[in-house]
KEBA-419009 format. One record per atom (N, C-alpha, C): residue number from 1; atom name; x, y, z. Coordinates in steps of 0.001 Angstrom, whole numbers, plus 500000, padded with zeros to 6 digits. Atoms other than C-alpha are relative to their C-alpha. Layout:
<sites>
SITE   seq   atom     east    north       up
SITE   NUM     CA        X        Y        Z
...
</sites>
This chain:
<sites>
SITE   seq   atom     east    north       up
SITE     1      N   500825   498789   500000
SITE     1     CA   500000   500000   500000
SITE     1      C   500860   501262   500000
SITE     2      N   499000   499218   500167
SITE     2     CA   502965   502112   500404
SITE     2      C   500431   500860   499047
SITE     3      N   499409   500037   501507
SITE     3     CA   504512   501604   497502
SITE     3      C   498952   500365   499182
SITE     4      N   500886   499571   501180
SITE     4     CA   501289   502335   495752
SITE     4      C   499837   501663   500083
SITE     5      N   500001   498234   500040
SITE     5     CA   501170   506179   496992
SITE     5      C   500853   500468   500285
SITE     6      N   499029   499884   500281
SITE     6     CA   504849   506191   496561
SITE     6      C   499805   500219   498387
SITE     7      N   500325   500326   501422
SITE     7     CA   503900   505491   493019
SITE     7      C   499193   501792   499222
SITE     8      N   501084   499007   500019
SITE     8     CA   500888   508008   493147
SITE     8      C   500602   501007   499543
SITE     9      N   499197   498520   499793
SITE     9     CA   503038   511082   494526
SITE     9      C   501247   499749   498479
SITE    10      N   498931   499897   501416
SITE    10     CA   505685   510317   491634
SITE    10      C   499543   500398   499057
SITE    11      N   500430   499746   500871
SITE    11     CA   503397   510382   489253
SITE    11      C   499418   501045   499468
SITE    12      N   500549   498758   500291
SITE    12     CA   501895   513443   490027
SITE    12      C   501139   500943   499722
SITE    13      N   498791   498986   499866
SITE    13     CA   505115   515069   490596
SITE    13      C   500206   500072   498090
SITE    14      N   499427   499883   501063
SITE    14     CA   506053   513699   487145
SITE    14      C   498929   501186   498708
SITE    15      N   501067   499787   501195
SITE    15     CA   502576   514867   485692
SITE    15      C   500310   502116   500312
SITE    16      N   499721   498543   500644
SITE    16     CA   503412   518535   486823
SITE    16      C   501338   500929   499600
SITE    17      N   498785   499492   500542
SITE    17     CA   507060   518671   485975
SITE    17      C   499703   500220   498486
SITE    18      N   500492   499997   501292
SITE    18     CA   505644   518020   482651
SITE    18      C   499439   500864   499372
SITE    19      N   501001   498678   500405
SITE    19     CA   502844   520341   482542
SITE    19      C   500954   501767   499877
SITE    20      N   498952   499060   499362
SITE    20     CA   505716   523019   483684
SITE    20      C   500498   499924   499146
SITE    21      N   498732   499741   500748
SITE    21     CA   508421   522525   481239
SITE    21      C   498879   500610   498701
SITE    22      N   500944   499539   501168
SITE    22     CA   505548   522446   478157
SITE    22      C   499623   501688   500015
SITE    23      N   499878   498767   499865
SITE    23     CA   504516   525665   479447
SITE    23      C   500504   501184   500093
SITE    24      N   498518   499067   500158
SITE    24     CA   507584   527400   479856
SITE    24      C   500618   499871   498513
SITE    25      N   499719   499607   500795
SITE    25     CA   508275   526246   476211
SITE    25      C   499208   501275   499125
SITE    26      N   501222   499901   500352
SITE    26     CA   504850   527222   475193
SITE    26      C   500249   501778   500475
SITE    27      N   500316   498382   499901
SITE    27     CA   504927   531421   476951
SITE    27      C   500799   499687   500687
SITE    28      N   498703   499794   499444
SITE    28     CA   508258   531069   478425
SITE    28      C   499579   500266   501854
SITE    29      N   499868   500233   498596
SITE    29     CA   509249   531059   482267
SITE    29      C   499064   500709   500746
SITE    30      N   500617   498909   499288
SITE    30     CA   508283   534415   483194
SITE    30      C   498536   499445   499929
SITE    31      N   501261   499740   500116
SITE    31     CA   504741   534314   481827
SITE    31      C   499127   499323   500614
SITE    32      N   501001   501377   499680
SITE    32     CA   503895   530715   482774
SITE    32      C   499769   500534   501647
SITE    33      N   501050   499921   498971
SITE    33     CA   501352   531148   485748
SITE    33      C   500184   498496   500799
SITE    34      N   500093   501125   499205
SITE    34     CA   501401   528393   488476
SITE    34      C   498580   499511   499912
SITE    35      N   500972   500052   500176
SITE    35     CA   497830   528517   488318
SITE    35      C   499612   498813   498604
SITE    36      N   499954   500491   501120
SITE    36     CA   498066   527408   484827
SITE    36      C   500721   498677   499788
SITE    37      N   499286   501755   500418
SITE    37     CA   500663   524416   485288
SITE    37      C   499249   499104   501131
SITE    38      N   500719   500691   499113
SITE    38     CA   498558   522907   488146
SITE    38      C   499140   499851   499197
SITE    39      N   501042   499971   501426
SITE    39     CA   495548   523273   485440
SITE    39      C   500406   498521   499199
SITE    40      N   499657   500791   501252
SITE    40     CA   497620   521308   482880
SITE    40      C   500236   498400   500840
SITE    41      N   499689   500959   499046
SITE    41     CA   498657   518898   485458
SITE    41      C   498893   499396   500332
SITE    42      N   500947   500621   499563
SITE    42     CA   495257   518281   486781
SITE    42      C   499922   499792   501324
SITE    43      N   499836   499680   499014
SITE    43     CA   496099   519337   489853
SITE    43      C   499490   501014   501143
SITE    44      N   500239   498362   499769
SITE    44     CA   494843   522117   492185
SITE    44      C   501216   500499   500789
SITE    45      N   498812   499231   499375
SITE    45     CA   497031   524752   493468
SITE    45      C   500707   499895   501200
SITE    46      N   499566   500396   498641
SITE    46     CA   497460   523632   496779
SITE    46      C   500517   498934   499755
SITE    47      N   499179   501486   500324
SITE    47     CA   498559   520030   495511
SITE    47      C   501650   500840   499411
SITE    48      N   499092   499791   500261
SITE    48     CA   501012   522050   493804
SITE    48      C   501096   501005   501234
SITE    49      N   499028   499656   498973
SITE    49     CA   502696   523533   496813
SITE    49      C   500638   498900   500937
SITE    50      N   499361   501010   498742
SITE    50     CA   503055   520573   498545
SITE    50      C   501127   499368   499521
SITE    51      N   498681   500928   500970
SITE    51     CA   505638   519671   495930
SITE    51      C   500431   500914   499476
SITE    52      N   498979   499383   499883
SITE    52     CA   507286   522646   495179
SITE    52      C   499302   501969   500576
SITE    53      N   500151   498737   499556
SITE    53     CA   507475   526237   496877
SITE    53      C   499792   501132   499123
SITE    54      N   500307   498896   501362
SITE    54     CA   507763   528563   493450
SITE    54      C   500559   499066   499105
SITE    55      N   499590   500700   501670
SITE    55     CA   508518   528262   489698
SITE    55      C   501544   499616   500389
SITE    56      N   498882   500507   499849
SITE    56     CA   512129   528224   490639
SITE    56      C   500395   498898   500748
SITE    57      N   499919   501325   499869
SITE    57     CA   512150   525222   492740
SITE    57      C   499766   498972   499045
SITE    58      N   500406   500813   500908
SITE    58     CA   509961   523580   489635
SITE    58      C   501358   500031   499295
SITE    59      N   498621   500291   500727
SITE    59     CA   513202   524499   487679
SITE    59      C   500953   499796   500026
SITE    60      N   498526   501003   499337
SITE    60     CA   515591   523454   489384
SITE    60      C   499743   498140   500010
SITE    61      N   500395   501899   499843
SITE    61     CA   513501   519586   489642
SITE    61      C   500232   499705   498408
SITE    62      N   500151   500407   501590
SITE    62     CA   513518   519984   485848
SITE    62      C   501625   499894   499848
SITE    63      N   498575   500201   500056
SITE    63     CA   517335   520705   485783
SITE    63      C   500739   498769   500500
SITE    64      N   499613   501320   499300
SITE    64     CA   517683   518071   488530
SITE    64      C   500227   498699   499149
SITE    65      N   500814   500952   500988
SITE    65     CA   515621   515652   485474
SITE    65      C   501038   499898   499370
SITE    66      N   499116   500309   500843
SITE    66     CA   517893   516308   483240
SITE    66      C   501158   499701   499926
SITE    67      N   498495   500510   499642
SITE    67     CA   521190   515955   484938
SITE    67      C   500161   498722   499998
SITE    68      N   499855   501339   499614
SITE    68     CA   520537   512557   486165
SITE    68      C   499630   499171   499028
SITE    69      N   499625   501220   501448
SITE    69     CA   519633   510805   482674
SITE    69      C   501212   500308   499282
SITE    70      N   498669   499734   500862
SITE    70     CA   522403   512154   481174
SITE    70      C   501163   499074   501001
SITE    71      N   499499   501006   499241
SITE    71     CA   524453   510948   484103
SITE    71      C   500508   498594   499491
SITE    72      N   500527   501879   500840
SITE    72     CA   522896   507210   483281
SITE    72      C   500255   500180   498810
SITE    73      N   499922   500227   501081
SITE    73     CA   523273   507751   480443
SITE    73      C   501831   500086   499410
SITE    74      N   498610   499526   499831
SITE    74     CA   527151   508793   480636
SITE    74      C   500383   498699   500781
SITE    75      N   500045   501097   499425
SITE    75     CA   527502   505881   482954
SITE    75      C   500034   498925   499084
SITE    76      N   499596   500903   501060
SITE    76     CA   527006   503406   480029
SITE    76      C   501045   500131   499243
SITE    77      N   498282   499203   500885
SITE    77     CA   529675   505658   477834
SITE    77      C   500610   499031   500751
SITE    78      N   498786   500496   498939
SITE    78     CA   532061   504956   480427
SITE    78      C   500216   498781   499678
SITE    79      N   499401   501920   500456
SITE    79     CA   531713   501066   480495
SITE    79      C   500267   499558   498332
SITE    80      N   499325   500900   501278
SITE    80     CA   532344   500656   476648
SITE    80      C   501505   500210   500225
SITE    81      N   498338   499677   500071
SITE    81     CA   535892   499775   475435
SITE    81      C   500026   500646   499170
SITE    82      N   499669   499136   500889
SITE    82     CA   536690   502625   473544
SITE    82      C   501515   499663   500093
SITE    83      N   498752   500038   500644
SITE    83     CA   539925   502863   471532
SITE    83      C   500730   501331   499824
SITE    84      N   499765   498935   499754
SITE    84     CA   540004   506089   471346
SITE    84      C   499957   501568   500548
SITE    85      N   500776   498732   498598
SITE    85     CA   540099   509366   473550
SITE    85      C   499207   500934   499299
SITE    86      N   500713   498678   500498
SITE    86     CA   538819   511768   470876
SITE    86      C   498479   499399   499792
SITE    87      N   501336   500662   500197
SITE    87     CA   535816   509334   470239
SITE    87      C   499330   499604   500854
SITE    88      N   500690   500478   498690
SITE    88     CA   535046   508618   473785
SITE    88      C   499529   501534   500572
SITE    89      N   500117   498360   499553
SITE    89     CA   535030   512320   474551
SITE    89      C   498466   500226   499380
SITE    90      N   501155   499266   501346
SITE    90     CA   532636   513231   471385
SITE    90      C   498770   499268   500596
SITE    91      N   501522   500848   499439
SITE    91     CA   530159   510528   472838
SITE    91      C   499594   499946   500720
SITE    92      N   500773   499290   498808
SITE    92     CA   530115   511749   476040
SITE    92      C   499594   501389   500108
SITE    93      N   500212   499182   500266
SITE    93     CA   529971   515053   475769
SITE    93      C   498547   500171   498942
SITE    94      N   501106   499971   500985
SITE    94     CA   527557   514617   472525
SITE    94      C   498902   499932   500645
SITE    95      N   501550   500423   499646
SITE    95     CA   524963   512852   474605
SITE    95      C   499549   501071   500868
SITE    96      N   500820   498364   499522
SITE    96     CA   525054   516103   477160
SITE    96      C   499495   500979   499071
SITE    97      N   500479   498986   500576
SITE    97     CA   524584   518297   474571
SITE    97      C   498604   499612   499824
SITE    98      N   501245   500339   500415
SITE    98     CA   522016   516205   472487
SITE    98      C   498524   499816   501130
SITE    99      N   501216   500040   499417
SITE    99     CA   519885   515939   475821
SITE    99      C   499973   501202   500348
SITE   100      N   500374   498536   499255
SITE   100     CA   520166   519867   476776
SITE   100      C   498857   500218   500086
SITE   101      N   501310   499242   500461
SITE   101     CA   516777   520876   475349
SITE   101      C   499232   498769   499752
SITE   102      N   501218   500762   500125
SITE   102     CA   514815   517776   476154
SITE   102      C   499001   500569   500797
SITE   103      N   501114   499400   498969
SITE   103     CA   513059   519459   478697
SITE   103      C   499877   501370   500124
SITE   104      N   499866   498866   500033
SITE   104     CA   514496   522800   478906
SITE   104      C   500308   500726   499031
SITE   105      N   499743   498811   501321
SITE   105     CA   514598   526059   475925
SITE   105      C   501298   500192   500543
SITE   106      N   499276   499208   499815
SITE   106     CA   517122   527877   475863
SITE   106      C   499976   500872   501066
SITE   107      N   500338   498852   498761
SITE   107     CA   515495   530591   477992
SITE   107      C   500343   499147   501402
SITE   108      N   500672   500264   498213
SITE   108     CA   514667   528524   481011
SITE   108      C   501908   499387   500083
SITE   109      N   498211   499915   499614
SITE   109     CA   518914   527624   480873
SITE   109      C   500214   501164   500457
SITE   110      N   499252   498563   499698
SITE   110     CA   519715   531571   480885
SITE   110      C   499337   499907   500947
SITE   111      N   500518   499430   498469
SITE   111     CA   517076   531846   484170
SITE   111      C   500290   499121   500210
SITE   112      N   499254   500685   499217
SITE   112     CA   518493   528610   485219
SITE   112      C   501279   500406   500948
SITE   113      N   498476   499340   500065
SITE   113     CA   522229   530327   484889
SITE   113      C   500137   501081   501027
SITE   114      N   500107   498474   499486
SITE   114     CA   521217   533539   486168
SITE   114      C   499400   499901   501386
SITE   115      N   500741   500020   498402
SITE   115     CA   519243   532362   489556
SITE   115      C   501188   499506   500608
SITE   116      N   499197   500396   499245
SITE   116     CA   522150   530332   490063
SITE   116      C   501666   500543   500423
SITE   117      N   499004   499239   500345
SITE   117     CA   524756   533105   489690
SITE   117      C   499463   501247   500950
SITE   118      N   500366   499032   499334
SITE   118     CA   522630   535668   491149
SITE   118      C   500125   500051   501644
SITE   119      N   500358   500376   498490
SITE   119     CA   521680   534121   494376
SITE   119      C   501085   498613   500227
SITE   120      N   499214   501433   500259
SITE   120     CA   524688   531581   495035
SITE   120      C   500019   499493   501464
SITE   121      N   500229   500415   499302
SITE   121     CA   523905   531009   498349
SITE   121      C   498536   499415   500618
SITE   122      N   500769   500726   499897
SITE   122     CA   520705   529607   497963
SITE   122      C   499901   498703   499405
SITE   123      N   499654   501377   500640
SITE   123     CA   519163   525853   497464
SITE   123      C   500040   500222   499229
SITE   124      N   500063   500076   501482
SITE   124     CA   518925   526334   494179
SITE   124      C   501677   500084   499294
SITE   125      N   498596   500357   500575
SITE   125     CA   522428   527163   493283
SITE   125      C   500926   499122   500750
SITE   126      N   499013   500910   499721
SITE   126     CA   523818   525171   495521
SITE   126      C   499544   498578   499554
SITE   127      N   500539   501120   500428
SITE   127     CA   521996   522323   493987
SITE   127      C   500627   499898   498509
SITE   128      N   499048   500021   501375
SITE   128     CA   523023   523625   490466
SITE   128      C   501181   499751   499959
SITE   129      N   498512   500319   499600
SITE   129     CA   526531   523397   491535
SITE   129      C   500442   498538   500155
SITE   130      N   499905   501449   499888
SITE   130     CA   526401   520268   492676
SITE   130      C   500154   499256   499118
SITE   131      N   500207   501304   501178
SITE   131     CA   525090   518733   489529
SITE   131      C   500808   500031   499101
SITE   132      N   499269   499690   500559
SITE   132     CA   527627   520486   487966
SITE   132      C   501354   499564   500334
SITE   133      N   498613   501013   499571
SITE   133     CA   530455   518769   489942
SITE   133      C   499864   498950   499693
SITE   134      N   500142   501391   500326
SITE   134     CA   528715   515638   489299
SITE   134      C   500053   499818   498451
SITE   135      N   499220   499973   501461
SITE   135     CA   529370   516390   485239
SITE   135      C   501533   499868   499899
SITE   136      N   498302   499802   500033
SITE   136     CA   532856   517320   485945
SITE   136      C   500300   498988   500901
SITE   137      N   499439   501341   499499
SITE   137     CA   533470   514064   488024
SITE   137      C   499665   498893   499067
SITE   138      N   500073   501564   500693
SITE   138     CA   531967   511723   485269
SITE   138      C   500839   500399   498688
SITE   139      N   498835   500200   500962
SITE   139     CA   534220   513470   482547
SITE   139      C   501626   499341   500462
SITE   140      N   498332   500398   499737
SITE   140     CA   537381   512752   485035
SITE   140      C   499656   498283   500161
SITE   141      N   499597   502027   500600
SITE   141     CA   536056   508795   485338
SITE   141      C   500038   499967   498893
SITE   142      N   499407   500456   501344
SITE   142     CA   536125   508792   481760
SITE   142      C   501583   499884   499757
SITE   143      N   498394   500216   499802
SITE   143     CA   539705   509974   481986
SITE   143      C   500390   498431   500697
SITE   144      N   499168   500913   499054
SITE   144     CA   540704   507499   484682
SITE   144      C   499810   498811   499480
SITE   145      N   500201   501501   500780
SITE   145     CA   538568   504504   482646
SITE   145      C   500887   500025   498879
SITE   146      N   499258   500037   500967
SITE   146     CA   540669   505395   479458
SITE   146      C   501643   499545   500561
SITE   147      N   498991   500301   499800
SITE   147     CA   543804   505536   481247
SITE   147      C   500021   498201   500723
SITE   148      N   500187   501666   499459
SITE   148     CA   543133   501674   483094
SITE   148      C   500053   499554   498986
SITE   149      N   500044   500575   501052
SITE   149     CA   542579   500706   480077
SITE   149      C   501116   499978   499174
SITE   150      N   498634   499920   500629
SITE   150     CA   545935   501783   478695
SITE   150      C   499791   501402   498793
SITE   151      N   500192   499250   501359
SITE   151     CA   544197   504174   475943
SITE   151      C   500628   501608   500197
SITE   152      N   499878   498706   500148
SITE   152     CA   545441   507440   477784
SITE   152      C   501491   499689   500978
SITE   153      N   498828   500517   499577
SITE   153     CA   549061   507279   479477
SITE   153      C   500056   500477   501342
SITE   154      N   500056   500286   498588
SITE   154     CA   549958   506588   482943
SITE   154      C   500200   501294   500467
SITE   155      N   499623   499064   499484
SITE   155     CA   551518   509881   483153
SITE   155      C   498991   501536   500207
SITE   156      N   501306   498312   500644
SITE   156     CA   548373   512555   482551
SITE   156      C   499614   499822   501575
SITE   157      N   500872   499960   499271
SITE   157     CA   546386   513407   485524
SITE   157      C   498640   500085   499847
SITE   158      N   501700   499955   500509
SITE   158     CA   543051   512604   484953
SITE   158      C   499116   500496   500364
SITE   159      N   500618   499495   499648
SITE   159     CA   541756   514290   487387
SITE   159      C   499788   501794   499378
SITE   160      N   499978   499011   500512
SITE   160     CA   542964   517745   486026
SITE   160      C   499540   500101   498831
SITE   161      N   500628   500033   501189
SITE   161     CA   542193   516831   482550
SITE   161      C   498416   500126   499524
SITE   162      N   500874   499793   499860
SITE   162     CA   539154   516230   483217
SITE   162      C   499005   501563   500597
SITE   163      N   500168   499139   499462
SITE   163     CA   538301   519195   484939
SITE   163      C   500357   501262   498650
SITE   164      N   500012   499384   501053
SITE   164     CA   539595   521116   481823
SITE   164      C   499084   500238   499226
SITE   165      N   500998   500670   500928
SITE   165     CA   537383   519538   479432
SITE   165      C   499194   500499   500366
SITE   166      N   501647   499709   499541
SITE   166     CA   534259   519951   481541
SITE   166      C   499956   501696   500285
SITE   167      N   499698   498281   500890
SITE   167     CA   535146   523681   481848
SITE   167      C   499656   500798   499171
SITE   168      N   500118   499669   501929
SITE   168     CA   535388   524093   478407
SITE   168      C   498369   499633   499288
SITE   169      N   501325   500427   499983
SITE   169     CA   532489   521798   478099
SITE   169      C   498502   501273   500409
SITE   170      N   500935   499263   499416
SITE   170     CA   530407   524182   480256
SITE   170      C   500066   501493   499382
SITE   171      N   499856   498780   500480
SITE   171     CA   531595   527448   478963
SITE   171      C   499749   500328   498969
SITE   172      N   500462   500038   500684
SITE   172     CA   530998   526226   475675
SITE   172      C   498105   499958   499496
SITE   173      N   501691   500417   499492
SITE   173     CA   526921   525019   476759
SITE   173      C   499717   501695   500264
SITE   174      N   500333   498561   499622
SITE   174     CA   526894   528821   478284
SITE   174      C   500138   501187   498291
SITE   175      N   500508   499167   501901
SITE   175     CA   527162   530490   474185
SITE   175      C   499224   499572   499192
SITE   176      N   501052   500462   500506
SITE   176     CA   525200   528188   473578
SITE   176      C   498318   500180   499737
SITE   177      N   501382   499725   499162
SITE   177     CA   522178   528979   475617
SITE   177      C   499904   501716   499472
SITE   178      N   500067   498546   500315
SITE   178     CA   523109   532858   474704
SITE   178      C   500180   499834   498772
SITE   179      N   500123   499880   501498
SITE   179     CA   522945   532184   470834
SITE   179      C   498640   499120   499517
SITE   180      N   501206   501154   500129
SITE   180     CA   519419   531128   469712
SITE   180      C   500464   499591   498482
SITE   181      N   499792   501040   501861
SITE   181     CA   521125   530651   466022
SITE   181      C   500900   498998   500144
SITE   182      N   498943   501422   499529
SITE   182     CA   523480   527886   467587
SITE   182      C   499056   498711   500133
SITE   183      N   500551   501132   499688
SITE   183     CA   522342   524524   466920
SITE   183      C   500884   498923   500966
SITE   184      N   498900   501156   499245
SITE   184     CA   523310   521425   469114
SITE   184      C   500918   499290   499203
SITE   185      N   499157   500601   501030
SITE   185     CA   524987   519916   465815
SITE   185      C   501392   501161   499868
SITE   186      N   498702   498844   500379
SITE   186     CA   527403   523213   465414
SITE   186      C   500967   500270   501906
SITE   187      N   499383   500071   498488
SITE   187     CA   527655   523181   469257
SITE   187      C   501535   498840   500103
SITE   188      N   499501   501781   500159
SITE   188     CA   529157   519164   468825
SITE   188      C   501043   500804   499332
SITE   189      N   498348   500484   500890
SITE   189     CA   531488   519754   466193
SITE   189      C   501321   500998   500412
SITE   190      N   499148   498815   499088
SITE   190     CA   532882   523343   467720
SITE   190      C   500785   499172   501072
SITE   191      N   499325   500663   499043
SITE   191     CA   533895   521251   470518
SITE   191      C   500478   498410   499892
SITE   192      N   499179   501465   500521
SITE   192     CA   534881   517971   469005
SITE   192      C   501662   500964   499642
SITE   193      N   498739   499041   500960
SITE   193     CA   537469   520826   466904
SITE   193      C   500898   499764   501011
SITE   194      N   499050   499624   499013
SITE   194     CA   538674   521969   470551
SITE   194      C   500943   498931   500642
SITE   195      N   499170   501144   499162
SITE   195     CA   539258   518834   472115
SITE   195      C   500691   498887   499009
SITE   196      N   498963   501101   500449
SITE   196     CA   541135   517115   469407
SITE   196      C   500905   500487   500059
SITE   197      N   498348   499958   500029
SITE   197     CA   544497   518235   470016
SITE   197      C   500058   499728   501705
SITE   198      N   499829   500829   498644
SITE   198     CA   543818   517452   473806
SITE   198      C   500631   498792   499960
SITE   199      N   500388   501450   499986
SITE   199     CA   542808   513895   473131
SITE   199      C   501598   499362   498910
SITE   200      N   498786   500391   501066
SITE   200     CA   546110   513653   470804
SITE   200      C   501157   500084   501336
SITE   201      N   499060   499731   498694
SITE   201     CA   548467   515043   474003
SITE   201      C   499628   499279   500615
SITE   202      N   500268   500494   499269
SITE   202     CA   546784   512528   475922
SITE   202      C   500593   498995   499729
SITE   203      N   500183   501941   500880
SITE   203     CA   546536   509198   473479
SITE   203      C   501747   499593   500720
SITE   204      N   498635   501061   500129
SITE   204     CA   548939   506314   474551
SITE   204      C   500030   499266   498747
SITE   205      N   500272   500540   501144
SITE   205     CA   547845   505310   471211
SITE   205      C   500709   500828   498606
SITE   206      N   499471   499481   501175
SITE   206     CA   550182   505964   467847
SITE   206      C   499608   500661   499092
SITE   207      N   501536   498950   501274
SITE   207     CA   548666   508375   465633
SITE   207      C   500967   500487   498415
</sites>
């Protein structure tokens, strides 16, 4: 019985993260009304407080959403045997990009960016932060799985390397979000460009 309104509450949660992001594509952050994503949800307004305090908590659960499949989804990367660092890179990295804008525009990134820049001592950025260390720790296991493997040489620090990359990674995602004529395909290859002469200084592999 538990487990069934364990189930319940998820589902609702999921049904107004949903209603929420649609709407924020639909008349963007500002405009969208709480009123209105409880509506879409099928929810009333009071259900929707009991699961989050304002829109910015909702967008931060949506940010939350999207960190953690990518994650899992980065997590599989990792366990293949790749051969090579510039192609293990491109496929991790790729899959962050390609999921940026499953849930979130562009916009709701820049008021993502900007709440969590503005106000950096609240939950919210310290939550963004977080998830953002937890990117920049699964590019340095990639490092550390390449090097076990022999593909990157004993002598690199993987931890720093990593930490580069994701950097770059992120700083690159941030012109991203501030260029609406930037696609995720021009994003990819811009940063495939950058990081192949890395992934060459790295390779224990003859080129």
């Amino acid at each position: 019985m538990l487990g069934l309104r364990a189930q319940k509450k998820a589902d609702k949660n999921r049904r107004i993260l949903e209603a929420a992001t649609t709407l924020f594509h639909k008349v963007g952050y500002d405009a969208a009304r709480i009123e209105d994503i409880a509506e879409m949800a099928g929810v009333s307004v009071g259900t929707f407080y009991n699961y989050y305090k304002n829109k910015g908590d909702m967008l931060m659960a949506t940010v939350s959403m999207e960190v953690e499949e990518v994650l899992a989804a980065g997590n599989g990367i990792i366990a293949q045997n790749h051969d090579d660092v510039g192609a293990a890179l491109a496929e991790l990295i790729g899959t962050y990009y390609a999921h940026s804008l499953t849930y979130l525009s562009k916009e709701m990134w820049r008021t993502a960016m900007s709440l969590s820049i503005g106000q950096p001592e609240t939950p919210f950025s310290k939550r963004y932060t977080a998830l953002d260390y937890r990117l920049s720790e699964q590019v340095r296991d990639l490092f550390a799985a390449l090097q076990a493997r022999g593909i990157i040489r004993q002598d690199v620090d993987c931890d720093a390397m990593g930490e580069l990359i994701f950097n770059n990674v992120n700083m690159m995602f941030i012109e991203f979000v501030k260029n609406e004529d930037m696609d995720v395909d021009g994003l990819q290859a811009e940063v495939a460009r950058q990081n192949a002469p890395v992934a060459l200084l790295v390779s224990n592999v003859a080129h």
